[in-house]
C-alpha positions as CSV (number, residue, x, y, z in Angstrom):
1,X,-93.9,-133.2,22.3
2,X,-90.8,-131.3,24.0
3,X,-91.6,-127.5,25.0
4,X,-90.6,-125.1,21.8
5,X,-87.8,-124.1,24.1
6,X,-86.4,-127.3,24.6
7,X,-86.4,-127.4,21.0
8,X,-84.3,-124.4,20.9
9,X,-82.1,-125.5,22.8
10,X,-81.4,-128.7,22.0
11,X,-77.1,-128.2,20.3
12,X,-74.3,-130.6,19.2
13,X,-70.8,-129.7,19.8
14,X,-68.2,-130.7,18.0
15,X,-64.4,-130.4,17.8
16,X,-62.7,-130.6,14.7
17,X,-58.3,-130.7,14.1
18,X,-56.6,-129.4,11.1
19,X,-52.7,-129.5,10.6
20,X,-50.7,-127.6,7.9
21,X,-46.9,-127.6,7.4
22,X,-44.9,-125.8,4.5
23,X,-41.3,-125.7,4.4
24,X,-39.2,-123.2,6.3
25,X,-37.3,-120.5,4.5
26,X,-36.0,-118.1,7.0
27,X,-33.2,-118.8,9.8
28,X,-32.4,-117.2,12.8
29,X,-28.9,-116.8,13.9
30,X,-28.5,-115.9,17.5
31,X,-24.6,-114.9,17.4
32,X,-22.7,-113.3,20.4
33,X,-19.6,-111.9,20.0
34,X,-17.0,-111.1,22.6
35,X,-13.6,-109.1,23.3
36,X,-11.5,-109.5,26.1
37,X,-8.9,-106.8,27.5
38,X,-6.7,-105.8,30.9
39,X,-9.0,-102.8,31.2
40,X,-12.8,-102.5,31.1
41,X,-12.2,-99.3,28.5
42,X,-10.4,-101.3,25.8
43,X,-12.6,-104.3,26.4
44,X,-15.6,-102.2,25.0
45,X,-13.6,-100.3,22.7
46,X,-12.4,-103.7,21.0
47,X,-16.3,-104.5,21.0
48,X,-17.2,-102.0,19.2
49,X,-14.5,-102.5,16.1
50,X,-15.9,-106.0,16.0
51,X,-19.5,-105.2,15.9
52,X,-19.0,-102.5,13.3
53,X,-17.0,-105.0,11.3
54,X,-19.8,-107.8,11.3
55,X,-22.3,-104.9,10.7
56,X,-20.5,-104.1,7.9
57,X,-20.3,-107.6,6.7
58,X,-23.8,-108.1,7.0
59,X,-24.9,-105.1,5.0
60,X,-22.3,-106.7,2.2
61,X,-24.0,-109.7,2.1
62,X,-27.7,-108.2,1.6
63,X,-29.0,-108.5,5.2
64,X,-31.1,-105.5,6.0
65,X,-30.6,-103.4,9.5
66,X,-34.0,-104.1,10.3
67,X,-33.5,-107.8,10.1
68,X,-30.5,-107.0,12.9
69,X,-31.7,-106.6,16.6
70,X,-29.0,-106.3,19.4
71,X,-30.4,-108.8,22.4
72,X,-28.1,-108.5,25.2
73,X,-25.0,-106.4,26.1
74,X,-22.5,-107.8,28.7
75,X,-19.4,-106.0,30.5
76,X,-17.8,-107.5,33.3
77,X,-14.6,-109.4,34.6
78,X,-13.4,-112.6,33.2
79,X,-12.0,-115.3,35.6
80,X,-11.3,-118.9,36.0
81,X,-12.4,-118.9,39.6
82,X,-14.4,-116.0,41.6
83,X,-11.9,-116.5,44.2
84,X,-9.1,-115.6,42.1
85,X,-7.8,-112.1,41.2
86,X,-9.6,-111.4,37.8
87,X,-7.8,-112.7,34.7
88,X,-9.7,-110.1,31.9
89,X,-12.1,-107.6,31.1
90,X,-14.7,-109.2,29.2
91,X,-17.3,-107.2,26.9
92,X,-19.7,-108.8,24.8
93,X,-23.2,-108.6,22.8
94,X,-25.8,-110.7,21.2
95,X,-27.2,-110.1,17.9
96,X,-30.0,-111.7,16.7
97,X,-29.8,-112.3,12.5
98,X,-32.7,-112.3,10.5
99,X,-32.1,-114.1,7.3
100,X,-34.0,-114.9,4.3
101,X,-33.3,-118.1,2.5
102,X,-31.4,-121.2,4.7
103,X,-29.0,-121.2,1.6
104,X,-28.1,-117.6,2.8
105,X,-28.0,-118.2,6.2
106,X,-25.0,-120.3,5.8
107,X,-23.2,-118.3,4.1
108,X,-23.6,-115.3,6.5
109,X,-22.3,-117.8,9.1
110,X,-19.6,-118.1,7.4
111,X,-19.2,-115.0,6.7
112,X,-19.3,-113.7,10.3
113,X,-16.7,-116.4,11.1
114,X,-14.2,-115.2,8.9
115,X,-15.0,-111.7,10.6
116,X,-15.2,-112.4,13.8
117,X,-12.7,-115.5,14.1
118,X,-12.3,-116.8,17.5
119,X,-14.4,-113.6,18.9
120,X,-18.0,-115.0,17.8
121,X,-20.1,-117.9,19.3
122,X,-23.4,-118.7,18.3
123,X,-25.7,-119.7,20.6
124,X,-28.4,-121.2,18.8
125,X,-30.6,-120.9,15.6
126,X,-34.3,-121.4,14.5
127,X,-36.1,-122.2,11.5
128,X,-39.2,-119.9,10.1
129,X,-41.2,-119.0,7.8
130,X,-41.8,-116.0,5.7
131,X,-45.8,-116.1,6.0
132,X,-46.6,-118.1,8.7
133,X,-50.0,-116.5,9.2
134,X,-50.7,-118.3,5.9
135,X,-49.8,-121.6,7.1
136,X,-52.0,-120.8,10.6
137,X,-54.9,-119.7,8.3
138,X,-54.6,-123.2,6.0
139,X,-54.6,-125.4,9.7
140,X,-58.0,-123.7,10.7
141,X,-59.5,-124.0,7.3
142,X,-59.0,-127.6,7.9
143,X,-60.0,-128.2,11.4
144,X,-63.7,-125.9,10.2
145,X,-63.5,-129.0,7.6
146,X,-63.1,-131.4,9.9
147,X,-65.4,-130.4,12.4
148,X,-68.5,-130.1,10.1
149,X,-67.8,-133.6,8.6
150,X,-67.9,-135.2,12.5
151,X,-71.2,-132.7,12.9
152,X,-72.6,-134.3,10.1
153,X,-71.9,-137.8,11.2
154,X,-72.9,-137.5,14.5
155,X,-76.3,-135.9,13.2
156,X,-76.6,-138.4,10.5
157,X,-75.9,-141.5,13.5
158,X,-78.4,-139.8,15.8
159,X,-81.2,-138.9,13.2
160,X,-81.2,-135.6,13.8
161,X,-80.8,-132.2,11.7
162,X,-78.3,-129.9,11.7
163,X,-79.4,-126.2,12.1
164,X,-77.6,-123.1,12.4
165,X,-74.1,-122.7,13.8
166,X,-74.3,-121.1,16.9
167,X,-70.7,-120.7,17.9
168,X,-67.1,-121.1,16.7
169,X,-64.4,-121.3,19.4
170,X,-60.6,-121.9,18.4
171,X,-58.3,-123.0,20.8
172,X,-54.8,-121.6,21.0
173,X,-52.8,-122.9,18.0
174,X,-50.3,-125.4,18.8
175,X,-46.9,-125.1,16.3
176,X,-44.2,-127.2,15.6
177,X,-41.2,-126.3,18.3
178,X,-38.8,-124.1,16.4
179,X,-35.6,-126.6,15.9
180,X,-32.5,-125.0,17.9
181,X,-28.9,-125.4,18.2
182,X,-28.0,-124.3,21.8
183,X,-23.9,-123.1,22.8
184,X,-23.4,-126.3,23.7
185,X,-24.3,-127.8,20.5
186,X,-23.6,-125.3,18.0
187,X,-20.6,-122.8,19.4
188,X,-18.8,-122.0,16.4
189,X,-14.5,-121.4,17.2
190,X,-13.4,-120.5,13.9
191,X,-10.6,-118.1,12.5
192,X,-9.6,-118.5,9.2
193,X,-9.2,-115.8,6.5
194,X,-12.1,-118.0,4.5
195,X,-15.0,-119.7,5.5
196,X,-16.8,-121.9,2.8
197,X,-20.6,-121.5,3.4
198,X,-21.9,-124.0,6.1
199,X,-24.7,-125.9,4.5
200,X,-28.3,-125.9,6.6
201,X,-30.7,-128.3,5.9
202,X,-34.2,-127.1,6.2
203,X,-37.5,-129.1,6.0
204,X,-41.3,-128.9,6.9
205,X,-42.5,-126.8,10.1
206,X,-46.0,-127.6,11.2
207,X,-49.0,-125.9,13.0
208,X,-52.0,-127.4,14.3
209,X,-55.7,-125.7,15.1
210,X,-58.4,-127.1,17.0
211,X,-62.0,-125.6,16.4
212,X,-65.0,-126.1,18.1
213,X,-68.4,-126.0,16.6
214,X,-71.5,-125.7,18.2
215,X,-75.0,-126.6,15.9
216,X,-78.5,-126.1,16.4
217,X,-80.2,-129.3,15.9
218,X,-83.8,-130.6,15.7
């Protein structure tokens, strides 16, 4: 018979995979918006009018402040060729939009273009989710699963008995690549009085989780 501490020490590990996906219900806008000038003072000055009007347009459509970060402020010269005397000031800022619903997130697209007209690009989006730790939590639920099924298996295949579990390790959780519309893609020129909402079509975002198990067996 084995030594009792070969006994002891005698393990099985195992790797077990669990996916989850739920449907996304949050979008993020990534909007910049620019003003142009002669001078460097009414460049910013003109910045500022715009920003306050879209902040003010976001507040009327139900978008909190908190759910409004400023990313990245710009002032500098405007030109056609760096070898050419300057042709405009240019001053502009990045806001990143926070929405709730993907119905709603077209319409404060919409709503910022007829703000903003020819002043606002956006330079990408991304869907989320309201409770992704939920949808994290289901994908390692399932890869425990999965991993004590092969455990059993394996123990079953090699006649032996499954003891205690001696260790659970989780590799970092892989996720679905949020979907994006970069400038080139998705720049928005638009300057009419009205916007109708811009519809956004949503669909399932996924996350995987990898667990490993490691059994006492005898």
């Amino acid at each position: 018979m084995p030594p009792a501490d070969a006994e002891r020490d005698r393990t099985l590990r195992v790797s077990g995979t669990g996916a989850a996906e739920a449907e996304a219900d949050r979008c993020i806008l990534q909007v910049r918006l620019r003003s142009t000038a002669e001078v460097t003072g009414d460049a910013v000055t003109g910045l500022s009018h715009l920003v306050t009007a879209v902040l003010s347009a976001l507040d009327e459509e139900g978008v909190p402040r908190d759910a409004i970060r400023t990313t990245d402020v710009h002032v500098g010269d405007r030109g056609d060729d760096p070898r050419l005397p300057v042709v405009e000031r240019l001053a502009s800022c990045v806001l990143r939009i926070d929405v709730a619903g993907l119905d709603r997130a077209g319409v404060v697209l919409s709503r910022l273009a007829s703000v903003a007209g020819d002043s606002l690009v956006v330079q990408g989006f991304e869907m989320s989710l309201s409770d992704p730790e939920a949808l994290f939590g289901e994908a390692r639920r399932r890869a425990v699963q999965d991993a004590q099924a092969r455990a059993a298996e394996l123990a079953a295949a090699a006649g032996v008995t499954l003891g205690d579990v001696l260790s659970i390790e989780e590799e970092p959780t892989r996720g679905e690549r949020p979907r994006r519309v970069g400038a080139a893609a998705g720049a928005l020129v638009l300057a009419a009085p009205r916007v109708p909402p811009v519809p956004i079509e949503g669909g399932p975002l996924s996350v995987t989780s990898v667990v490993t198990l490691v059994y006492r067996i005898s």
